[in-house]
KEMAR-730233 format. One record per residue (C-alpha): residue number from 1; residue in three letters; x, y, z. Coordinates in steps of 0.001 Angstrom, whole numbers. Each point is the difference from the previous one (the first is absolute). Layout:
BEGIN
<palum NUM, "ALA", <X, Y, Z>>;
...
This chain:
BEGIN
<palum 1, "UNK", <-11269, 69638, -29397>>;
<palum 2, "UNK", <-979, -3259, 261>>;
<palum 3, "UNK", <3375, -1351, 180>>;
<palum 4, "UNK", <351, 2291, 3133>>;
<palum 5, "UNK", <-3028, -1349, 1689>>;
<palum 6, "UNK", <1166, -3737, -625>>;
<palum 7, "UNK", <3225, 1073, 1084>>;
<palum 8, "UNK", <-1734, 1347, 3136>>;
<palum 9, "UNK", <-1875, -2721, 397>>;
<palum 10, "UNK", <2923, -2597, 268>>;
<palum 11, "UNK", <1553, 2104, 2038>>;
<palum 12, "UNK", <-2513, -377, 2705>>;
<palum 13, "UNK", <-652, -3811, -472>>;
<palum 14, "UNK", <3917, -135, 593>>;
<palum 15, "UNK", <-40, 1881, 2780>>;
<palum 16, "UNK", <-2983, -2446, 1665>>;
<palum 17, "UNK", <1661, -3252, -1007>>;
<palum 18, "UNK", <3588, 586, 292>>;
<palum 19, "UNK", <193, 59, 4044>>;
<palum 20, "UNK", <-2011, -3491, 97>>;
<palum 21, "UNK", <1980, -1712, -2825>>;
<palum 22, "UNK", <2826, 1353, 2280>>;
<palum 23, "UNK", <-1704, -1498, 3186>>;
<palum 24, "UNK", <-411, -3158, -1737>>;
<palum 25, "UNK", <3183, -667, -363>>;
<palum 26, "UNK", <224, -154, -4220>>;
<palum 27, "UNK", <2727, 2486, -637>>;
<palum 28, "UNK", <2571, -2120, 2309>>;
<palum 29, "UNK", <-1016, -3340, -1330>>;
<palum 30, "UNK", <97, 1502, -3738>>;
<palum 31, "UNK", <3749, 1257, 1304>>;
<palum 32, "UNK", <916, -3053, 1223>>;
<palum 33, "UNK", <1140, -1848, -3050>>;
<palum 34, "UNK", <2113, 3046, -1215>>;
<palum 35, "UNK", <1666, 711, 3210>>;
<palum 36, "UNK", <1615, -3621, 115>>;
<palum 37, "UNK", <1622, 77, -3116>>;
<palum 38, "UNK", <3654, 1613, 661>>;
<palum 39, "UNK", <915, -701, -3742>>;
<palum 40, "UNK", <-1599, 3413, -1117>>;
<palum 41, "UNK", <797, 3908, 72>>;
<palum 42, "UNK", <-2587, 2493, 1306>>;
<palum 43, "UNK", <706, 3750, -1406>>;
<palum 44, "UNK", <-2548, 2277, 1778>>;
<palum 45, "UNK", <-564, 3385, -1550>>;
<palum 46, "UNK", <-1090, 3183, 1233>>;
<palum 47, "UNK", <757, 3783, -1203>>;
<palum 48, "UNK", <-1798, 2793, 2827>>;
<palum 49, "UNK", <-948, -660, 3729>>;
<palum 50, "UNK", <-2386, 2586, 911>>;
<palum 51, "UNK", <-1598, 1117, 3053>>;
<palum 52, "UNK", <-3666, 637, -1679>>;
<palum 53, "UNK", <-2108, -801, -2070>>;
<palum 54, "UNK", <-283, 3384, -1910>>;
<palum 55, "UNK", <3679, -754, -992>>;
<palum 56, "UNK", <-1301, -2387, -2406>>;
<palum 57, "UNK", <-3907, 1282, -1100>>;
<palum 58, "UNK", <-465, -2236, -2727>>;
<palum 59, "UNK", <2129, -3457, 1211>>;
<palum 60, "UNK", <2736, 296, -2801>>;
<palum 61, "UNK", <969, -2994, 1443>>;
<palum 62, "UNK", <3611, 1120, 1260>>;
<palum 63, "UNK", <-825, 1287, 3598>>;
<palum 64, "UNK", <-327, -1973, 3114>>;
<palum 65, "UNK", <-1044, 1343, 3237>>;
<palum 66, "UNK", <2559, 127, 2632>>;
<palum 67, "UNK", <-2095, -1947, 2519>>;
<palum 68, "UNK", <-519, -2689, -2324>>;
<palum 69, "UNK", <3411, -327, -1418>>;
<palum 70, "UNK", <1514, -306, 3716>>;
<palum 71, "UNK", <-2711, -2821, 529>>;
<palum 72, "UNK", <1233, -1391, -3587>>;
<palum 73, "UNK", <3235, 106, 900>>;
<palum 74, "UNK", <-866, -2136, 3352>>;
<palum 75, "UNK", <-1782, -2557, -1519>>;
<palum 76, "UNK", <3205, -706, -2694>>;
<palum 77, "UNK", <2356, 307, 3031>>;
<palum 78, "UNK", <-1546, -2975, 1368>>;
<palum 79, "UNK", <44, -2220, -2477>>;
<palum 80, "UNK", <2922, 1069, -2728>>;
<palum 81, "UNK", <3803, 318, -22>>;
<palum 82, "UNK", <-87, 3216, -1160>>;
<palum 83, "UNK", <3212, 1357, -1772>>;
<palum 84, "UNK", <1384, 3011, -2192>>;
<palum 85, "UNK", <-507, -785, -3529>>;
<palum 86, "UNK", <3394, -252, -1097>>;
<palum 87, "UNK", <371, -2533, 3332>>;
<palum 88, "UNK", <-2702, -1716, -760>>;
<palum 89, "UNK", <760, -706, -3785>>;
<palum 90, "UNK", <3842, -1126, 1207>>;
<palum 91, "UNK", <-1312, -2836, 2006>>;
<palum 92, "UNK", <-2825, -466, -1770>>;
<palum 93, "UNK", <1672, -889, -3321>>;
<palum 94, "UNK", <2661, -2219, 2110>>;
<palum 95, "UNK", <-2247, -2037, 1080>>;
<palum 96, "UNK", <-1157, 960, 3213>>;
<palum 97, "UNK", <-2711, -1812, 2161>>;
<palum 98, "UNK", <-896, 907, 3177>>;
<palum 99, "UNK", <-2863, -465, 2564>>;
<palum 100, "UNK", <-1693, 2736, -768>>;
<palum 101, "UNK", <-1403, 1469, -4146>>;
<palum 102, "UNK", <2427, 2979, -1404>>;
<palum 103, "UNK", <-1705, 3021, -371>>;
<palum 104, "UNK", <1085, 3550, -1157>>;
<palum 105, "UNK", <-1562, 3389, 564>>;
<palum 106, "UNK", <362, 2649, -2589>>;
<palum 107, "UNK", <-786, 3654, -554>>;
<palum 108, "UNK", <283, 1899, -3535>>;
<palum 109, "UNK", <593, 3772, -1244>>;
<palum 110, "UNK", <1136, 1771, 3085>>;
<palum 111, "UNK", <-2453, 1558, 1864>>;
<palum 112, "UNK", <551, 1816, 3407>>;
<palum 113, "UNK", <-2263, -1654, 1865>>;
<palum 114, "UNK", <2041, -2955, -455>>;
<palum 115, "UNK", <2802, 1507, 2659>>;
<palum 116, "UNK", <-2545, 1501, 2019>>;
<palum 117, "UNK", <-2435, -2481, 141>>;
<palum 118, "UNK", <919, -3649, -861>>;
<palum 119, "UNK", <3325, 163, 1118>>;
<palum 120, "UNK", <-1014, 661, 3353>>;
<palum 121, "UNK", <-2435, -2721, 191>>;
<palum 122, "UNK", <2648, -2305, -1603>>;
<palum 123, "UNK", <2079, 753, 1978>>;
<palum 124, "UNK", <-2102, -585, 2964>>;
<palum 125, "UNK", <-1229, -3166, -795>>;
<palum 126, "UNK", <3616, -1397, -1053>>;
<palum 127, "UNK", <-339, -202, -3598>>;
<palum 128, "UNK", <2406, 772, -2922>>;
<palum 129, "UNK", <-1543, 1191, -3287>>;
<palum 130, "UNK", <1384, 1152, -3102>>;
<palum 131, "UNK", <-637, 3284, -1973>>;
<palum 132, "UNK", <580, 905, -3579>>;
<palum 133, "UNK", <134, 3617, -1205>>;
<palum 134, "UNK", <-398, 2302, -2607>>;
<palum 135, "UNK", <2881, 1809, -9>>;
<palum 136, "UNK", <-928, 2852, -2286>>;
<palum 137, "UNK", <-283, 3448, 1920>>;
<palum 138, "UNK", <1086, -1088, 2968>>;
<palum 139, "UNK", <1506, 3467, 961>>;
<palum 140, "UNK", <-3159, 1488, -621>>;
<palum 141, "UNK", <-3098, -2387, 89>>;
<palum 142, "UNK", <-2995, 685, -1427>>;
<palum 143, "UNK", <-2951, -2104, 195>>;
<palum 144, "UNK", <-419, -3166, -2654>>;
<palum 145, "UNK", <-2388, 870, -2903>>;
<palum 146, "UNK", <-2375, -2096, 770>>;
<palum 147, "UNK", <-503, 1303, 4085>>;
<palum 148, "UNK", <-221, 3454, -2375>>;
<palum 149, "UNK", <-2668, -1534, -2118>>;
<palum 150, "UNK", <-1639, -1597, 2797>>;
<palum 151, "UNK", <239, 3495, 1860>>;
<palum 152, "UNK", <-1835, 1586, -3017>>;
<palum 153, "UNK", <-3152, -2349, 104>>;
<palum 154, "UNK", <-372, 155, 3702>>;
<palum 155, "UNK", <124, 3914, 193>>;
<palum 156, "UNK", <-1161, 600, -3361>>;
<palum 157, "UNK", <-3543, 2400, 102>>;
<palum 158, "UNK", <-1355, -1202, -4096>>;
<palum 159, "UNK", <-3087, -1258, -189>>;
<palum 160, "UNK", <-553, -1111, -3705>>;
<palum 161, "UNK", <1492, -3158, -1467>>;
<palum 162, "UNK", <3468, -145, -1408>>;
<palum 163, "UNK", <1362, -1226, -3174>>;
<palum 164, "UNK", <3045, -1996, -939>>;
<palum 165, "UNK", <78, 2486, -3492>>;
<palum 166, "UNK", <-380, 2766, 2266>>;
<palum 167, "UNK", <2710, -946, 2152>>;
<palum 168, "UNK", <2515, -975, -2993>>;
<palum 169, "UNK", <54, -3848, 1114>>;
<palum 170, "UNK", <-3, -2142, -3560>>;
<palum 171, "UNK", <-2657, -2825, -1431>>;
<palum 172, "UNK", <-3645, 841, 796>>;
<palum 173, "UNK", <-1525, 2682, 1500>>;
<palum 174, "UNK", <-1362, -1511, 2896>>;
<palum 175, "UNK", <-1897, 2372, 2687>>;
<palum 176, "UNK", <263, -439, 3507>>;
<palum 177, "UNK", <-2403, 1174, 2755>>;
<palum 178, "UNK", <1469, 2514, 2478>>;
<palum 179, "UNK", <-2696, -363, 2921>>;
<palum 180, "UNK", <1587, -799, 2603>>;
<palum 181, "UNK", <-957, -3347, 943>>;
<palum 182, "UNK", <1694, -795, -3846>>;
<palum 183, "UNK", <2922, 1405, 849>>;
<palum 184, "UNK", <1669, -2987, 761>>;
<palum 185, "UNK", <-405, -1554, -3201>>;
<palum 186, "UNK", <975, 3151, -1238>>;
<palum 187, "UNK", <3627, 32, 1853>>;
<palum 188, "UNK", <330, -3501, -1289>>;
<palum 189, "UNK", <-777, 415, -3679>>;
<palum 190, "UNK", <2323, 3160, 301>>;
<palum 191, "UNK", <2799, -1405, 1316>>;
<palum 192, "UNK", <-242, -3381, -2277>>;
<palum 193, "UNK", <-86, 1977, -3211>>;
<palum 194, "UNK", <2735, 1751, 1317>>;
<palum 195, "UNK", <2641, -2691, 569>>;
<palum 196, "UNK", <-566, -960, -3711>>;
<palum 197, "UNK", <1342, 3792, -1154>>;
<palum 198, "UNK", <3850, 430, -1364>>;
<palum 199, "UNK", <1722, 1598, 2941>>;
<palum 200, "UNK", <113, 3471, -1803>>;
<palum 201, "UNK", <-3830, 15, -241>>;
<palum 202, "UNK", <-471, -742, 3829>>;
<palum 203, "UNK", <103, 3232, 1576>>;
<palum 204, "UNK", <-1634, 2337, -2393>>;
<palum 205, "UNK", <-2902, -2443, 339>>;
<palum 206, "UNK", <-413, 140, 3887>>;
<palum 207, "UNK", <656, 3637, -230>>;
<palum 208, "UNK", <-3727, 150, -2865>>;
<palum 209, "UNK", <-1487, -2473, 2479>>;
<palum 210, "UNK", <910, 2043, 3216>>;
<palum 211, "UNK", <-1306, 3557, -1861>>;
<palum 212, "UNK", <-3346, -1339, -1295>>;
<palum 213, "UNK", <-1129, -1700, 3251>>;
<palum 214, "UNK", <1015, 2833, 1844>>;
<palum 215, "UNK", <1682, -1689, 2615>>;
<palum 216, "UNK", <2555, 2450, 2525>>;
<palum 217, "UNK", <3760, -80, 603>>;
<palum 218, "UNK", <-553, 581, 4022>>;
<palum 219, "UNK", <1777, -2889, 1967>>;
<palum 220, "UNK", <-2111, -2926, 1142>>;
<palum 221, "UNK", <-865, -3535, 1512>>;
<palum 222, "UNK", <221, -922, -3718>>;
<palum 223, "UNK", <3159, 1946, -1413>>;
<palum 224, "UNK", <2490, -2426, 2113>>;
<palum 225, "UNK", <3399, 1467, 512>>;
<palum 226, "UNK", <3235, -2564, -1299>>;
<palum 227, "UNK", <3044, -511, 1732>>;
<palum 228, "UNK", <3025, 2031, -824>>;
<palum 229, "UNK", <3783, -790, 113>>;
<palum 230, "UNK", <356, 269, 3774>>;
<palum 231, "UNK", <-3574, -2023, 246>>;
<palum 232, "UNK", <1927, -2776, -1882>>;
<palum 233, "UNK", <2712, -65, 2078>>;
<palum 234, "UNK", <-1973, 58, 3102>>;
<palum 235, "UNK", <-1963, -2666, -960>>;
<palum 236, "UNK", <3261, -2560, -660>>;
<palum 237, "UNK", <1953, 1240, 2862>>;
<palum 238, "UNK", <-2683, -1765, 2006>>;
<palum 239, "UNK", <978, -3253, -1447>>;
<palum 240, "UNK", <-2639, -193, -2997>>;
<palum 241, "UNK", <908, -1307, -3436>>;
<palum 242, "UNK", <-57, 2285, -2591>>;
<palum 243, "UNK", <-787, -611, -3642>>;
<palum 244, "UNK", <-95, 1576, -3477>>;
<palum 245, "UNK", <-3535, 1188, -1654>>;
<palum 246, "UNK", <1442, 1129, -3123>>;
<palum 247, "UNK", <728, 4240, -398>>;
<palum 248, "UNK", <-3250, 1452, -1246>>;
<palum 249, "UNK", <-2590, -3047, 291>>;
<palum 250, "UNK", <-841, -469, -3497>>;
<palum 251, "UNK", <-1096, -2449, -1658>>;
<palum 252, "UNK", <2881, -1962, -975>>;
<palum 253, "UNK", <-1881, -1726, -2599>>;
<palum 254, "UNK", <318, 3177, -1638>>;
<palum 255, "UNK", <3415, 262, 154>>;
<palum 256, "UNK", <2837, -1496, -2316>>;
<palum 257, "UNK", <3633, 237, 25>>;
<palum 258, "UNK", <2132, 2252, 1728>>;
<palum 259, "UNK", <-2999, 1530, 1439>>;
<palum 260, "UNK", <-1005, -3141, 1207>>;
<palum 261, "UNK", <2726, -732, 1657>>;
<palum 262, "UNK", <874, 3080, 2196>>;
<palum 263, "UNK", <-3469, -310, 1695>>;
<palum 264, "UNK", <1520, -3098, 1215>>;
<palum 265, "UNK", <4059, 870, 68>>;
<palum 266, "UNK", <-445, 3666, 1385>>;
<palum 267, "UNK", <-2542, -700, 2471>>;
<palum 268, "UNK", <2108, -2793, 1759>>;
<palum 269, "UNK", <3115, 2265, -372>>;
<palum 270, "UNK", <-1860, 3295, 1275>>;
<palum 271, "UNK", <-834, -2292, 3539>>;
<palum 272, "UNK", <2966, -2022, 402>>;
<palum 273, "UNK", <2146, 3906, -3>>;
<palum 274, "UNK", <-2675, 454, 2578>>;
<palum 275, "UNK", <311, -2147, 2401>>;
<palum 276, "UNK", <3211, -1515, -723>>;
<palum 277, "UNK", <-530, -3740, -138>>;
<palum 278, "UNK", <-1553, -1867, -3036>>;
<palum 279, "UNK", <-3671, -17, -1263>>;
<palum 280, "UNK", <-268, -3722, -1432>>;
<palum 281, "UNK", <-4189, 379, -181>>;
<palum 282, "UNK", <-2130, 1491, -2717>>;
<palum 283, "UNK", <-3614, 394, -170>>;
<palum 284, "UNK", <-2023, 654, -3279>>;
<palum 285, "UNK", <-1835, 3571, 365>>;
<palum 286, "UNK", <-3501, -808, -632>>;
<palum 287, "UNK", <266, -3759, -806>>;
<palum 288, "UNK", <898, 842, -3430>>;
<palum 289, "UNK", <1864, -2631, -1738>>;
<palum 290, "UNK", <715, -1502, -2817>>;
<palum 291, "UNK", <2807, -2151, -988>>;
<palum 292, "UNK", <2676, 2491, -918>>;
<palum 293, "UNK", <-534, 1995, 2997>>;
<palum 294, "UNK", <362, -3696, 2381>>;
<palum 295, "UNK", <3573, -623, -2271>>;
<palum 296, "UNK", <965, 3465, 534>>;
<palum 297, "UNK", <-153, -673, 3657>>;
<palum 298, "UNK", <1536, -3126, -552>>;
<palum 299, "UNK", <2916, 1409, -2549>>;
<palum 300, "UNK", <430, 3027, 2714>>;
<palum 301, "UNK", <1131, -2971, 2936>>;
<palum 302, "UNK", <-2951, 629, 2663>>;
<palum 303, "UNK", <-77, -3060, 1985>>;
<palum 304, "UNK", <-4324, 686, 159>>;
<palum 305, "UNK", <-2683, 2184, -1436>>;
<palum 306, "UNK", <-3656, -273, 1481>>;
<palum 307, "UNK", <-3009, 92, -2037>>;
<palum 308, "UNK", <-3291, 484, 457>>;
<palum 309, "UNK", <-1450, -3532, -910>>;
<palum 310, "UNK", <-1614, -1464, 3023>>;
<palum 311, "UNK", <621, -2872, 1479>>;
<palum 312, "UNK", <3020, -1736, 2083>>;
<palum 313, "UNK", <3505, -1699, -1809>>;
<palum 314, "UNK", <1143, -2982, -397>>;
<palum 315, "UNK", <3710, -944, -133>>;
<palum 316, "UNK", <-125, -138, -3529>>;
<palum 317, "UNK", <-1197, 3843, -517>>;
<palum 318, "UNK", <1821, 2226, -2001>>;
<palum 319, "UNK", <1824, 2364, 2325>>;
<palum 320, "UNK", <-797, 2594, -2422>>;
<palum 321, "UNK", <-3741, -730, 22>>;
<palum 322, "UNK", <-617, -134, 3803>>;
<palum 323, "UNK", <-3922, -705, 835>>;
<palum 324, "UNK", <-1362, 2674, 2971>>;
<palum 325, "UNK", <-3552, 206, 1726>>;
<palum 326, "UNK", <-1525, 3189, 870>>;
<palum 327, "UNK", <-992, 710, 3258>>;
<palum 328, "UNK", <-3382, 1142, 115>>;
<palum 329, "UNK", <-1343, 3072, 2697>>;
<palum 330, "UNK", <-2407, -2870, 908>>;
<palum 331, "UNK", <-463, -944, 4098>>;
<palum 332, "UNK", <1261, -3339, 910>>;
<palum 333, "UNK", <-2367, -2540, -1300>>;
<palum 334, "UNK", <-200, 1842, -2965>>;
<palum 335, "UNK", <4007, 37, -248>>;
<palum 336, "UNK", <377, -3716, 971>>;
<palum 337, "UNK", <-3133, -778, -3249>>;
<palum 338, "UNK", <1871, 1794, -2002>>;
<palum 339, "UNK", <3198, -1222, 790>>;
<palum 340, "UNK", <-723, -3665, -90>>;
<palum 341, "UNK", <-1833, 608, -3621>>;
<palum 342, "UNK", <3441, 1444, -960>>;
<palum 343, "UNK", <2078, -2985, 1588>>;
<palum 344, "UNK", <-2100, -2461, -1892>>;
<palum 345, "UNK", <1036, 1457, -3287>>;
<palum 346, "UNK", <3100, -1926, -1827>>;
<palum 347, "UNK", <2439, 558, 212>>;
<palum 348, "UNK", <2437, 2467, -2370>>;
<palum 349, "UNK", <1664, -3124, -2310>>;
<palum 350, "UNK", <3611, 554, -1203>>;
<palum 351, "UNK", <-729, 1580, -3274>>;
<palum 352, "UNK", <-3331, 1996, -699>>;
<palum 353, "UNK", <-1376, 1575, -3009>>;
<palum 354, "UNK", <1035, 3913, 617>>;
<palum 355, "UNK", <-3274, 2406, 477>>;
């Protein structure tokens, strides 16, 4: 509880101070330095665009308001040659300089908001952006295990604290609060422990979790539907690139061999017989790496595969190890904070340690 009320607290101090650092000019002289250098790669990520904020109760940290990301996507316009990935890597790696910093926008898993709703807005303010799905029941999508799991905790009607024993999670029995200001933390633990399960393990688990919080199967603001097949096409007929996310977004660190390697192989092949033109792009499902997954992707021939480290590239990155930043559902000074904190980071070197 206290965490909550600090939380709470910054929250509102944020909210007071942001518009007058804003005022003050800080954010654009603490983007000035990063926006002349033309010798580094930008990667922006993002995953949902919603319309509200009940899309997204407990700020997962995926979701970004429609109104914001069109005044997002105006502020990068201005300043950034903005380019597919697959472009952008081409003439980033030979050398390219231009007037203006390179700068890619991303979106992961495959949601159907991202036709609906960001392509439009893309679309409308003139900017290509490149999208890497999960290509694992496609002709019949059903939503990801974690917008389940998420689902569960935000509809759930228990009232007594939950344990990991209880729920069949391993190490100790830890006991989370259900009240409802907790269930944040909750959803976060949850979905944390999960990630760390062996793939077999991942759906009996959300099935205890959804059954002892009582959560409901009705559709909502927080059961988000994917895209299917004709989604997919829709979304690269109107000029989008469109990259693989691996087949059942695992954790590849959990992977080996064979099996391994068709998350990658079968994933590209399933959306190149798609569309009919070549998927050179990868993205890591989750940001889980290691350094058997990166030289699968390597051994495999993508040109790229994204990551989830933040921070911008240098010309010396590994194209297999591509830095992105996460674009936060933050209004503008908080974005352009945010964004030059993430700038100011180094650069991803040639060869990094693997997660």
């Amino acid at each position: 509880m206290i965490r909550l009320i600090e939380r709470e607290l910054k929250r509102a101090v944020k909210a007071v101070l942001s518009p007058a650092i804003e005022a003050a000019g800080v954010n654009d002289r603490a983007l000035s330095g990063p926006l002349a250098d033309t010798g580094r790669w930008t990667i922006l990520t993002y995953h949902r665009i919603i319309e509200h904020d009940d899309a997204d109760p407990y700020r997962s940290g995926m979701s970004v308001r429609a109104d914001r990301f069109r005044a997002q996507l105006e502020y990068i316009a201005s300043r950034f040659d903005v380019r597919p990935v697959h472009e952008a890597a081409a003439l980033f790696y030979g050398g390219r300089a231009g007037p203006k910093p390179l700068l890619s926008i991303s979106f992961d898993d495959g949601y159907l908001d991202n036709l609906e709703l960001a392509a439009p807005i893309l679309s409308s303010v003139g900017l290509p952006a490149s999208f890497y799905i999960t290509v694992g029941g496609l002709d019949a999508p059903v939503p990801f295990w974690w917008d389940r799991l998420i689902h569960a905790v935000r509809t759930g009607t228990r009232r007594e604290p939950i344990g990991a024993t209880e729920l069949g999670l391993p190490g100790p029995d830890h006991r989370w609060s259900t009240a409802p200001l907790a269930r944040g933390d909750l959803m976060r633990a949850l979905v944390a422990a999960i990630w760390q399960l062996p793939e077999a393990e991942v759906e009996p688990t959300v099935a205890r979790i959804r059954a002892a919080l009582g959560g409901d199967d009705a559709p909502g603001p927080t059961l988000p539907p994917r895209m299917d097949r004709n989604g997919v096409r829709a979304l690269h007929a109107l000029g989008f690139e469109i990259g693989a996310h691996a087949v059942n977004h695992v954790n590849l660190c959990l992977r080996d061999g064979d099996a391994l390697r068709s998350e990658f192989a079968d994933s590209r092949s399933e959306l190149e017989a798609m569309l009919g033109v070549p998927v050179p792009g990868f993205a890591y499902p989750g940001g889980r790496l290691d350094a058997p997954v990166v030289e699968c992707a390597r051994a495999l021939g993508f040109a790229y595969s994204l990551t989830t480290e933040s921070g911008q590239n240098d010309r010396d990155a590994d194209p297999m190890r591509l830095r992105r930043i996460g674009a936060p559902d933050a209004p503008m000074a908080d974005f352009k904070r945010a964004f030059a904190r993430a700038l100011a980071r180094e650069a991803a070197p040639a060869a990094r340690s693997a997660a």
